[in-house]
N, C-alpha and C positions, 0 to 999 in steps of 0.2 A: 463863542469863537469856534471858528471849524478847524477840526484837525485833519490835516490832507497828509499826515506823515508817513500812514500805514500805507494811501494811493502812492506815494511819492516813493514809498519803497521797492513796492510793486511792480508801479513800471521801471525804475531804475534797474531792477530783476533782471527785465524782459531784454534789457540792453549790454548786459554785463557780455563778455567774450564766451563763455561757456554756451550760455543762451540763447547765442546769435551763431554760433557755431551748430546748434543740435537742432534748432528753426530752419537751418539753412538745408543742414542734411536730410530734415523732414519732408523738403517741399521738394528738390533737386536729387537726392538718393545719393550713394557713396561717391565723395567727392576727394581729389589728394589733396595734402595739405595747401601746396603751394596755389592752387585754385580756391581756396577757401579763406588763404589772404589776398588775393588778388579781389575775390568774389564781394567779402564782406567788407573791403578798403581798409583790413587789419595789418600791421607789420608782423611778419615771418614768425618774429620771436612768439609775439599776443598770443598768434593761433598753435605756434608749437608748445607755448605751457597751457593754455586750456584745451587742445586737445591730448594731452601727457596726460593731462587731471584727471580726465574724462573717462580715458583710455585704463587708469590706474585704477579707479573707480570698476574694472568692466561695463560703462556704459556703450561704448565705442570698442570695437576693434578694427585689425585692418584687412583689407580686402584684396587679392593680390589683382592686379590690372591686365585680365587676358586679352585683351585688347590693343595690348602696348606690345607692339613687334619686338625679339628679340635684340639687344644692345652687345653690337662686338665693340672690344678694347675700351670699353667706358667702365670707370672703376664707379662702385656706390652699389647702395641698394639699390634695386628694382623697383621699378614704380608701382606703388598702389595707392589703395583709396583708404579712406576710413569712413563707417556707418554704424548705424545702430548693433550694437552686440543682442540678438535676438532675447537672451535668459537675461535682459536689464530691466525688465521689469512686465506685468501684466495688466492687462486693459478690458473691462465688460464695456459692451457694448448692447442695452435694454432698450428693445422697441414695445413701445405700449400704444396698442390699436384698440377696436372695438372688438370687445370683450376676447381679445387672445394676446400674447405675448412672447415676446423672442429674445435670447439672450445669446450673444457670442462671445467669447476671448480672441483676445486677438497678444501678439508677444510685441518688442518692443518697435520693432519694424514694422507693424501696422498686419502682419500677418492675421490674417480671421480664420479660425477655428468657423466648422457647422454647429448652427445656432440649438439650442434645445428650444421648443415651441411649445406649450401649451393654450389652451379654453379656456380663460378668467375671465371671467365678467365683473365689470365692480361696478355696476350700478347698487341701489341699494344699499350700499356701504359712504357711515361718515367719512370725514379725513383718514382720521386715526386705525382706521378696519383698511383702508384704501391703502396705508404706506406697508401696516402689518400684509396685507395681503402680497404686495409686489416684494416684502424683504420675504418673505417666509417661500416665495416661486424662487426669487434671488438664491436662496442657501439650495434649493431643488436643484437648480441650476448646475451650480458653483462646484457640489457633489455628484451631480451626472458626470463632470468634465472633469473630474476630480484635482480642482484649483483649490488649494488648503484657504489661499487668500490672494487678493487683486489688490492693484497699487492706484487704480483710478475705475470711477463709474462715469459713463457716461449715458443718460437718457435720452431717445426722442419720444417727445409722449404729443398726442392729435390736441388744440387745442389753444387757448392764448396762455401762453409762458411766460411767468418773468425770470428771465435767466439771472438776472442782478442775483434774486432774491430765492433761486432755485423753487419756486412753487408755479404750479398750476393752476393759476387765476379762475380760468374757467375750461373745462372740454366737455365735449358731446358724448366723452365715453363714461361721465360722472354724475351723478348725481348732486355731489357737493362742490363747494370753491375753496377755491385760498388752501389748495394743499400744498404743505412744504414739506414736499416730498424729498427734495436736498437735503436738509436738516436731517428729516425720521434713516432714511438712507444713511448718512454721513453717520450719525451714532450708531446705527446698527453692524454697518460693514467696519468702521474704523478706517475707513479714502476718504479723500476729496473725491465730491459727488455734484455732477454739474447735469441741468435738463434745458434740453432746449425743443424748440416748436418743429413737429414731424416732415412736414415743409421745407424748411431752412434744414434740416438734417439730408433729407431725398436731395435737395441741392448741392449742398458739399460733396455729398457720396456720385450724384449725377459729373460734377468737376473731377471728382478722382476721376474716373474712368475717359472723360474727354476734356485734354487740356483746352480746348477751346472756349469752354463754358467758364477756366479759370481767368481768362483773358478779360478785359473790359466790362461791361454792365450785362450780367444774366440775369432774366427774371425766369423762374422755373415755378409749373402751375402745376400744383398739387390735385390730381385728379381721382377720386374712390370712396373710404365712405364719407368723408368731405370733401372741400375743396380750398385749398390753400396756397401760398407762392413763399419760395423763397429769392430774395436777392442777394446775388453776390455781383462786389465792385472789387474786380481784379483779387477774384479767387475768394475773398473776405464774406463772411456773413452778413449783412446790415441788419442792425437790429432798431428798434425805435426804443419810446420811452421803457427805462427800467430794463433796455434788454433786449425786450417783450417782439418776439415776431409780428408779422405781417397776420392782420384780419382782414385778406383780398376777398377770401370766400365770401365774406358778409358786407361788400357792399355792395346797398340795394339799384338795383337795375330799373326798378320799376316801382312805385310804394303801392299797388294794389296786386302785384303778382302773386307767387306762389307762396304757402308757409313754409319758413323755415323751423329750424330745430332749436335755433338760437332767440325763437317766439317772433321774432319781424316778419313781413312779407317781402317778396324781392328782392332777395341774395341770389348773388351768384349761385351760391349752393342749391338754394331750393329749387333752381332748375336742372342742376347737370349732376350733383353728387349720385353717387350709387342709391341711397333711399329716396332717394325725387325720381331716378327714371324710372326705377321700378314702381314708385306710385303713380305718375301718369301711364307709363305703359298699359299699368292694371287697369286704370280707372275709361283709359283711353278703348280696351275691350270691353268693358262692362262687367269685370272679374273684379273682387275684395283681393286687397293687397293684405299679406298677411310680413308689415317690416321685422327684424328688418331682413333682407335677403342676404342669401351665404351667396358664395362665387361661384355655385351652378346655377342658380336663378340667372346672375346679372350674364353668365355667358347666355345659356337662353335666350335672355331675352334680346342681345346684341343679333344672336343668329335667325332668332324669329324675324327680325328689322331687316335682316341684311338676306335674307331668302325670299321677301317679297310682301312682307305684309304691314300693308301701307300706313294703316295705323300706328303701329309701333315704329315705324320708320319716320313718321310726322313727330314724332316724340324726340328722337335723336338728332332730326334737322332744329326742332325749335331748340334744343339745349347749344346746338353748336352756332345758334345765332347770338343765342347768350354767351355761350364764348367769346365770341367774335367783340361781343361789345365787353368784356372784361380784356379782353390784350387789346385792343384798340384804344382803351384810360390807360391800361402799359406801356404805348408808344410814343401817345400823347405828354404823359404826364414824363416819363426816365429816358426816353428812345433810344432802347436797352441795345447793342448787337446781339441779343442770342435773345428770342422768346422760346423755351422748350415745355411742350405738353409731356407730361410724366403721369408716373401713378399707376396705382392699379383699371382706373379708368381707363386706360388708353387697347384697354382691351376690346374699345369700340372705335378702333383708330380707321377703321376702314368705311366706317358709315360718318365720322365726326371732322374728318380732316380736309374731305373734298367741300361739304357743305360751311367749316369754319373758312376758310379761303374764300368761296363766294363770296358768304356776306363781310368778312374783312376788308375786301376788297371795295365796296361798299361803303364804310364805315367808315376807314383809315384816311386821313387827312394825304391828300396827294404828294409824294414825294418819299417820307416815311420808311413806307412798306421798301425801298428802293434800298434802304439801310440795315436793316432788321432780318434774320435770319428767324424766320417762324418753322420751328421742326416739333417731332412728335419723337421721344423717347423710347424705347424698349423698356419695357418694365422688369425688373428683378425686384426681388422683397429687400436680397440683401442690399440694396443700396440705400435703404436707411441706416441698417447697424453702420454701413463702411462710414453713413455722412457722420454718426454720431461719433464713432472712433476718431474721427477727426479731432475730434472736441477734447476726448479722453486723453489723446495722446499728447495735446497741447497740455493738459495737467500733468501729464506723468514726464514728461516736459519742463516744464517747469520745478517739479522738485526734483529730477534730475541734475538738474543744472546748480540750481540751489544747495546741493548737497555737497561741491565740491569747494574745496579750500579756497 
């Protein structure tokens, strides 16, 4: 027989007044009370004892409303707001890329601290060497910033993820599978320690920054040393089975095309990722490609394309036609309102954008493209930790809430 008691607590959690009070604040920012029962369809009373609770707690304080024109002859308090009390608690924020890594704090408001970075490689390394390695950077970290201790981890690591299960099935920056790096983390730090796919992290962190992307269907395309997508449906992450993000990068476009990393031929990836243009570019001058390339290669080689040398610029048209036919199965299949190009990739946004539009054009079933906003991103790094902190704060969140009477 199945037991759903523990789910069924869970979400009942998620729903309690405390909960739906600290969700609300999260997503909308200091809000006053009387908007926060109007908002949440709670009575007066509901929100003025869990936010009392709250408030007593120092999760919440309040915030005075300079906004609110002066009141003559009106007796009462002043109107303010109430938000997160910043010292209620602390949040990591771990990006795990190829072979390097970035950890940020952020306090209860979602504020980020600059990340500490290091050069880790973990090829080479079991499971068991791969979670020691990332907890053993983690306390590096944790004493650069000098955070005695964190009340939530959140990871984006490159890669397919089962967030249910906190492991990383499979990524291009491992050698091994099935690491539960949730688990080894979670014992080490003494949080809740949640990972999810670097993709769908760039996406959330891409939605903080433009509420646009949190509106309706975003598909956002992971561009750099892979290629991945995240979707969000009205702000939300979608995940599929177990959790588990989107594997956009690997599917095949052609079954005799390029190798990929993931051993098939004709992935998306193996035409546009960062180790595919710099392997045709090489191959395409009659130079050995020595992978995988750092980020003054791949500019190089962007401004070798874009100064005039046709070769290497035959390279960046063929990848953007491969584009073109992966958002064009995104319109087809979601008919998303927002497709955005992101990543470190889009550092060839100026040879990849005019030629993806040609041939979309092309491609895209008539009408479509009419509905669909196809833009190209600014890249920051830090908008993976922001998208991961999302995540973290949704934990620290939740036992926040949970904590009180």
């Amino acid at each position: 027989m199945v037991d759903f008691s523990s789910a069924y607590e869970e979400n009942s959690a998620r729903f309690r007044p405390e909960r739906l009070v600290l969700s609300h604040l999260r997503q909308l920012g200091a809000t006053a009370r009387a908007d926060l029962a109007r908002q949440l369809g709670l009575s007066p009373a509901t929100v003025s004892a869990a936010t009392a609770a709250l408030a007593a707690r120092g999760v919440l304080r309040e915030v005075a409303d300079d906004d609110t024109p002066p009141l003559r002859n009106i007796r009462g308090r002043p109107s303010v707001r109430l938000d997160f009390a910043p010292d209620a608690g602390t949040v990591a924020s771990l990006r795990v890329g190829y072979a390097r890594v970035e950890l940020a704090l952020a306090d209860a408001q979602g504020n980020l601290r600059a990340p500490v970075v290091e050069d880790l490689p973990l090829r080479r390394r079991n499971a068991d060497e791969v979670c020691a390695a990332l907890a053993a950077f983690i306390d590096r970290a944790l004493a650069q910033l000098q955070a005695p201790r964190i009340d939530a981890l959140a990871v984006a690591f490159q890669g397919f993820v089962d967030a249910e299960r906190g492991m990383v099935v499979w990524s291009p920056v491992l050698d091994c599978r099935d690491v539960a790096l949730a688990a080894a983390l979670r014992a080490h730090l003494g949080c809740p320690v949640a990972v999810e796919n670097d993709a769908g992290a760039l996406a959330l962190g891409l939605a903080q920054r433009d509420r646009r992307y949190a509106r309706g269907r975003t598909a956002a395309i992971l561009l750099g040393e892979g290629v991945g997508l995240g979707l969000l449906f009205d702000g939300k992450l979608y995940r599929g089975v177990r959790a588990g993000g989107s594997e956009y990068g690997h599917i095949r476009i052609g079954a005799h095309g390029p190798q990929c990393r993931c051993g098939a031929r004709g992935c998306i990836e193996a035409s546009i990722a960062d180790y595919a243009l710099y392997r045709d570019v090489r191959l395409a001058l009659g130079t050995a490609a020595t992978a995988p390339a750092d980020e003054s290669e791949m500019v190089a080689l962007v401004e070798m394309a874009a100064t005039g040398n046709a070769r290497a610029a035959a390279v960046f048209d063929g990848a953007a036609q491969v584009l073109a036919e992966g958002v064009s199965i995104l319109l087809q299949l979601l008919q998303p309102e927002n497709v955005v190009v992101a990543g470190p990739g889009v550092r060839a946004r100026a040879l990849l954008e005019p030629a993806l539009r040609r041939h979309l054009a092309q491609l895209a079933t008539p009408g479509i493209l009419e509905h669909t906003t196809v833009e190209f991103a600014d890249f920051d790094a830090a908008q993976f930790l922001e998208g991961a902190l999302r995540r973290g704060l949704e934990i620290l969140d939740d036992s926040l809430a949970a904590r009180s009477p």
